[in-house]
ZAGULO-124607 format. One record per residue (C-alpha): z, x, y; residue in three letters; residue number from 1. Coordinates in steps of 0.5 Angstrom, whole numbers, plus 500, padded with zeros to 3 digits. Layout:
N
pt w = Z&u = X&v = Y&type = Ala&seq = NUM
...
//
This chain:
173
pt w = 948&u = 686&v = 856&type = Unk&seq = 1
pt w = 946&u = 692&v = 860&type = Unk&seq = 2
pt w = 942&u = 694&v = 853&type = Unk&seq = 3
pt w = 939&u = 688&v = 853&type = Unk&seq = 4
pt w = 932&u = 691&v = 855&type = Unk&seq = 5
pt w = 933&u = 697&v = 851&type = Unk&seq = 6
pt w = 933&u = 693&v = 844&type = Unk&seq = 7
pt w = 927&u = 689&v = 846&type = Unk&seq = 8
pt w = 924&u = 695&v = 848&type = Unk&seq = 9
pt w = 925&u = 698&v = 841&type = Unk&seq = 10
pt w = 923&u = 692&v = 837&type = Unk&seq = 11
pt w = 917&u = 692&v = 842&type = Unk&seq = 12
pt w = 915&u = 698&v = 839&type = Unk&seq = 13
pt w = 916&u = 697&v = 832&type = Unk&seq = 14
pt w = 909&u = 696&v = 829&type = Unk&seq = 15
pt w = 907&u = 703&v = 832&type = Unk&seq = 16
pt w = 912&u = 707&v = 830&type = Unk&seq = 17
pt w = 910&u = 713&v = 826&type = Unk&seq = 18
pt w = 913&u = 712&v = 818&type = Unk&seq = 19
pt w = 917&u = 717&v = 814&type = Unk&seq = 20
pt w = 922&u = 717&v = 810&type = Unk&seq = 21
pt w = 929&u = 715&v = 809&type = Unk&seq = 22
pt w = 932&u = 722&v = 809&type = Unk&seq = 23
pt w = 927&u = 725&v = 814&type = Unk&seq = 24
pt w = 930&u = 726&v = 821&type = Unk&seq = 25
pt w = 928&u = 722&v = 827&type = Unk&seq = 26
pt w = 928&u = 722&v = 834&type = Unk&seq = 27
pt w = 928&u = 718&v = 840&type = Unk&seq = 28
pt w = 928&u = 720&v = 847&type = Unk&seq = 29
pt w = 932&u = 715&v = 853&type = Unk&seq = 30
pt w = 935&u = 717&v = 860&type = Unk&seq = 31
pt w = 942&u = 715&v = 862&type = Unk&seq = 32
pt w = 942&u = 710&v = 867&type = Unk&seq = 33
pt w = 947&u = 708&v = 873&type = Unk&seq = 34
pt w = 950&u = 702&v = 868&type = Unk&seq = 35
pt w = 951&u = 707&v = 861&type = Unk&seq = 36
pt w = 956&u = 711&v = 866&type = Unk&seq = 37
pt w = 964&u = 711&v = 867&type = Unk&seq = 38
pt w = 968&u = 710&v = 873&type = Unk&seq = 39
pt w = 968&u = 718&v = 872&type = Unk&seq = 40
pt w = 960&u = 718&v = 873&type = Unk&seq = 41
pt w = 959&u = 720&v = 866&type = Unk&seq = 42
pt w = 957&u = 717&v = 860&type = Unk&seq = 43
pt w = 962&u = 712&v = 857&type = Unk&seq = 44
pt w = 965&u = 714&v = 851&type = Unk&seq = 45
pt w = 962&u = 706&v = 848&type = Unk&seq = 46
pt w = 955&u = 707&v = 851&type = Unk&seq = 47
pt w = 955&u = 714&v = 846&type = Unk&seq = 48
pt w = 956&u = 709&v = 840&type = Unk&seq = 49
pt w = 950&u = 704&v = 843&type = Unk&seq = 50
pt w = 946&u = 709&v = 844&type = Unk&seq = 51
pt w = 947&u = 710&v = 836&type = Unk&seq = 52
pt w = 946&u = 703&v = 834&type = Unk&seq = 53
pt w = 939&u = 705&v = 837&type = Unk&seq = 54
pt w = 937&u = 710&v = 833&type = Unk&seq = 55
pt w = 939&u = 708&v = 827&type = Unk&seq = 56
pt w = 934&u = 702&v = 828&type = Unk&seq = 57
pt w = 929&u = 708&v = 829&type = Unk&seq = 58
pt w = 930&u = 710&v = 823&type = Unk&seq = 59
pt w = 931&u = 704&v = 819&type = Unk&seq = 60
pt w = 924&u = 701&v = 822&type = Unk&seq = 61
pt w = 920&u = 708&v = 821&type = Unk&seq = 62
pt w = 923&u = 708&v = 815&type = Unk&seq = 63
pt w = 920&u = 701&v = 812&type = Unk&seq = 64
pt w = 927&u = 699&v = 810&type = Unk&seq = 65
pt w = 928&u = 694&v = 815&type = Unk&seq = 66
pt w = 923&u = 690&v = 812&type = Unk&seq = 67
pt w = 923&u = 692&v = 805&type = Unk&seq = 68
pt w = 932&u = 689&v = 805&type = Unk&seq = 69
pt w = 929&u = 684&v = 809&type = Unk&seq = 70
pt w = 925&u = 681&v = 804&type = Unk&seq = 71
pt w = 931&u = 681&v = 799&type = Unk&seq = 72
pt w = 935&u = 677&v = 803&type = Unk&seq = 73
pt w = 939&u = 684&v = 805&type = Unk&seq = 74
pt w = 942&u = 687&v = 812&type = Unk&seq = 75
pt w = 945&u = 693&v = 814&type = Unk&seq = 76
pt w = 952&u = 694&v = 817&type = Unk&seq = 77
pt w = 956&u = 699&v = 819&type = Unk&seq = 78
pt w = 962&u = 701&v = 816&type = Unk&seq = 79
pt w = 966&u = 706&v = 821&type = Unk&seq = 80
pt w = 963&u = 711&v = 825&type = Unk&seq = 81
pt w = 966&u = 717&v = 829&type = Unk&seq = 82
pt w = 964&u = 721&v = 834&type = Unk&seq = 83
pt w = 965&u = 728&v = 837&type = Unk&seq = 84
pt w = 963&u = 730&v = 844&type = Unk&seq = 85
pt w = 962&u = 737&v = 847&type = Unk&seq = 86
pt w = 959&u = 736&v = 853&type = Unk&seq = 87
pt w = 958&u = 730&v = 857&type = Unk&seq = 88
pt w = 951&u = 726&v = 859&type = Unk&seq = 89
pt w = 950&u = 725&v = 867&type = Unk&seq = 90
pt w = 946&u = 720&v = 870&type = Unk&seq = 91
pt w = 939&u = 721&v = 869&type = Unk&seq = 92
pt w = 939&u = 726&v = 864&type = Unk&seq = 93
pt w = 933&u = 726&v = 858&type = Unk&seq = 94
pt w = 936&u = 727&v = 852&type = Unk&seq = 95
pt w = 934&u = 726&v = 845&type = Unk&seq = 96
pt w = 938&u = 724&v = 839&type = Unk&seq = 97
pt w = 936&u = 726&v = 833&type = Unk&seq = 98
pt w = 938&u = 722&v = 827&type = Unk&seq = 99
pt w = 938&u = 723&v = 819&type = Unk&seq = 100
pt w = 942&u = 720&v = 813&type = Unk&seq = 101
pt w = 945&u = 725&v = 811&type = Unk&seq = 102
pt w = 947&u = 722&v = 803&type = Unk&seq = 103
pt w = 951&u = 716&v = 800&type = Unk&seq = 104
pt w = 956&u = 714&v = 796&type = Unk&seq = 105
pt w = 957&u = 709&v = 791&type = Unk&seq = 106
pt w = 957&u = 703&v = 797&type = Unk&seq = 107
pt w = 956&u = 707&v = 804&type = Unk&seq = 108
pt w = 950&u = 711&v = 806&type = Unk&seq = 109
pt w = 953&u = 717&v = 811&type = Unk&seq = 110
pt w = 948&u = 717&v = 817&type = Unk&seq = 111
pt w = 949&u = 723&v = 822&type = Unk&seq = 112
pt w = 947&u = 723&v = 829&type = Unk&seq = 113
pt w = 946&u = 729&v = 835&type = Unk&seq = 114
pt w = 945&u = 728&v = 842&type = Unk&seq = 115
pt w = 941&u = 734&v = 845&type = Unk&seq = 116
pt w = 940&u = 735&v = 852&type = Unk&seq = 117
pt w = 936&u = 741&v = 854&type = Unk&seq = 118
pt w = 937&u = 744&v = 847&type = Unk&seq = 119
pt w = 943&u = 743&v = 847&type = Unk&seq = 120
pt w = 948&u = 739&v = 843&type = Unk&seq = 121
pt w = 952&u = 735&v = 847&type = Unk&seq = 122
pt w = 955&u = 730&v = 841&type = Unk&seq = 123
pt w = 955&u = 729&v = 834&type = Unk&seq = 124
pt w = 956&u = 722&v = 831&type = Unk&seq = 125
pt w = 958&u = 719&v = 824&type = Unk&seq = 126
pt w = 956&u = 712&v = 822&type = Unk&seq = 127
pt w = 958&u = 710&v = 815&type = Unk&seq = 128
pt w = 954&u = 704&v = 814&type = Unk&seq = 129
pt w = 952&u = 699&v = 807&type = Unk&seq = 130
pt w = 948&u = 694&v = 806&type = Unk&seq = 131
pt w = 950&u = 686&v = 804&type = Unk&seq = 132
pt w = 947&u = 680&v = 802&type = Unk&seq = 133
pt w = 945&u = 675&v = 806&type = Unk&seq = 134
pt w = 947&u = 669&v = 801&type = Unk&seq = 135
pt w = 954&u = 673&v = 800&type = Unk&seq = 136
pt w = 956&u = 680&v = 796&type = Unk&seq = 137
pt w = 954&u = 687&v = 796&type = Unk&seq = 138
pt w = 949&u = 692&v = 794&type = Unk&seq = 139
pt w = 950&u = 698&v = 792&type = Unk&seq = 140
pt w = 947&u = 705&v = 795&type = Unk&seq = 141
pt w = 943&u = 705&v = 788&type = Unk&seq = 142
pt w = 939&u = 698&v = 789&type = Unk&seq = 143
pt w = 938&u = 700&v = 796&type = Unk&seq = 144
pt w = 935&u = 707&v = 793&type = Unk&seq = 145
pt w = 931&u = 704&v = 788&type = Unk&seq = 146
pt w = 929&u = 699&v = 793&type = Unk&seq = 147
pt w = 924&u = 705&v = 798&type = Unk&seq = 148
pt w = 924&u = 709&v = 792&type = Unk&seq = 149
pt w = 927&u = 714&v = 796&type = Unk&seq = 150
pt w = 931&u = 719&v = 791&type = Unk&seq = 151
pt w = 933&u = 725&v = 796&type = Unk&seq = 152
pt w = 939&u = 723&v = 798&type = Unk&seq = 153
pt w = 945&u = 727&v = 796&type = Unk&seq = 154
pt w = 951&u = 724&v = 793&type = Unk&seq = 155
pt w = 956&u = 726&v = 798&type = Unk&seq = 156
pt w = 962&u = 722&v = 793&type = Unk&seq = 157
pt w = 965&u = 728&v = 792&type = Unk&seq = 158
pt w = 966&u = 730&v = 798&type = Unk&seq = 159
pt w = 964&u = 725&v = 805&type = Unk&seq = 160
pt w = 966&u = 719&v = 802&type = Unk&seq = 161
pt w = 973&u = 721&v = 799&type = Unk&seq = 162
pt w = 975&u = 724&v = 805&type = Unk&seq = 163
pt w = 973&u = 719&v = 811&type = Unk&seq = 164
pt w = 977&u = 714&v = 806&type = Unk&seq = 165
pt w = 983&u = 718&v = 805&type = Unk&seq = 166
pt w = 983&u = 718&v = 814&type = Unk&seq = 167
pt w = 982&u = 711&v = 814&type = Unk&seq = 168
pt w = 988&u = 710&v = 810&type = Unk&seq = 169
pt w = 992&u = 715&v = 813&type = Unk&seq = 170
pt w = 991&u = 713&v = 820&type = Unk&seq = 171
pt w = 988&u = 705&v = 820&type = Unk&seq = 172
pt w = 991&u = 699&v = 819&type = Unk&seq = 173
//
C-alpha cells in the first residue's frame, strides 16, 4: 500500500515520457522515504525489488511496448529476479536507477537494473521477465521483437538464460 502514490504517479506521467527504444537504457530518479525503511533505517531489502518494478514500467512505457502488447491482448510478467546490494540506501537519499534489457532468450527478456547514489553503485538487480496472452499461452521473446521492431537485442541462450536456470534448479524447489 505504501506505493500506492508512487505507481499513480508514474501512470500519470506516461503521455509525457520521452520515447526510445527497447534496448536503450532509462533512468528515474525517486527518494527513500520513512516507509521504504527497515527496522535498521535503512532501505528494506523487498522495497529494492518494488523500486524495480518501477522502472521497468518506465521503460515499458517510454518504449511503447506497453501499449503495443497491449493491442495484442499480451502482458509482461516476471519471471525471477536477483539482487546484489553494496551499500545501503538512507532515508532521504535521491538516487537514480537506470534500467536496460540487456537481451533474450528463447522465452525470457533479461533486464538488468542499477541503483545509483551520488554516482555511486549501491545495487544491481536482474529480472527475467516473458510475455503471456491474455486469453491463456505464451509469446515468444521473437513475437515480441518483431512486434517494436526492435532487433538489437543479443541472444543471451547461451549464456544468461542457461545459467540462471541451471541455479534454479540447483537451488529452488
Amino acid at each position: 500500500m505504501h506505493m500506492i502514490l508512487r505507481t499513480i504517479f508514474i501512470f500519470l506521467k506516461k503521455p509525457f515520457l520521452q520515447k526510445c527504444q527497447f534496448h536503450d537504457k532509462t533512468t528515474v530518479t525517486m527518494r527513500v522515504l520513512p516507509t521504504d525503511l527497515d527496522l535498521l533505517w535503512h532501505v528494506n531489502n523487498g522495497v529494492y525489488f518494488s523500486f524495480m518494478d518501477f522502472g521497468r514500467w518506465d521503460m515499458v512505457f517510454r518504449s511503447g511496448i506497453y501499449q503495443l502488447s497491449s493491442e495484442q491482448g499480451w502482458y509482461a510478467v516476471v519471471a525471477g529476479e536477483t539482487i546484489k546490494f553494496k551499500k545501503s540506501l538512507e532515508l532521504w537519499n535521491k538516487f537514480q536507477l537506470e534500467t536496460r534489457n540487456i537481451g533474450h532468450d528463447d522465452k525470457y527478456f533479461f533486464i538488468q537494473q542499477k541503483f545509483i547514489y551520488k554516482g555511486e553503485l549501491m545495487a544491481t538487480g536482474l529480472v527475467k521477465i516473458r510475455f503471456l496472452k491474455r486469453k491463456g499461452g505464451t509469446v515468444s521473446a521473437k513475437e515480441v521483437i518483431d512486434l517494436i521492431q526492435d532487433h538489437q537485442l543479443p541472444d543471451l541462450s547461451a549464456e544468461l538464460g542457461q545459467e540462471w536456470f541451471g541455479l534454479e534448479s540447483k537451488y529452488l524447489v
